[in-house]
N, C-alpha and C positions, 0 to 999 in steps of 0.2 A: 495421457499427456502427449502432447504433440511434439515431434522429435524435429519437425524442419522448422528453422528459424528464420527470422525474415529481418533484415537490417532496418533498422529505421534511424532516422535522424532527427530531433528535438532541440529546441532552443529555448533560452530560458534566462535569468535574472541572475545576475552573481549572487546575488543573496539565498534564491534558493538552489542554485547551482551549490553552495556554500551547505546548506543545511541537506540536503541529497545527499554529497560526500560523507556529511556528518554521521547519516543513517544508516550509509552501505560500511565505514569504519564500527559504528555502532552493532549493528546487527552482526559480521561478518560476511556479506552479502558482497558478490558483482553487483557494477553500477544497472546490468541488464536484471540480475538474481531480483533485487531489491525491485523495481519497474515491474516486476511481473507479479510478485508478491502483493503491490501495492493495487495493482488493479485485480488481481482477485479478490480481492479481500473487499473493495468497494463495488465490485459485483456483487458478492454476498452479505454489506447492510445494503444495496436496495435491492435484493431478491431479484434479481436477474439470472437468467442461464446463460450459461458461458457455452460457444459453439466447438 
């Protein structure tokens, strides 16, 4: 796992700006823990390799 992170900035819908907080409360995840989580996890249902 890759230890240098890289800032990034996103914009998005109060509604799902709203349902995100809901997920990172949910899970106990950071709002970045939760974002990383989520994109591996849709790397692996479409079988993609992660670099």
């Amino acid at each position: 796992m890759a230890t240098d992170k890289k800032r990034v900035q996103i914009s998005m819908t109060e509604e799902i700006a709203s349902k995100f907080d809901e997920l990172t409360e949910f899970y106990g995840l950071s709002k970045s823990g939760l974002f990383a989580v989520l994109i591996r996890e849709d790397y692996e249902r479409k079988g993609l390799e992660e670099k």
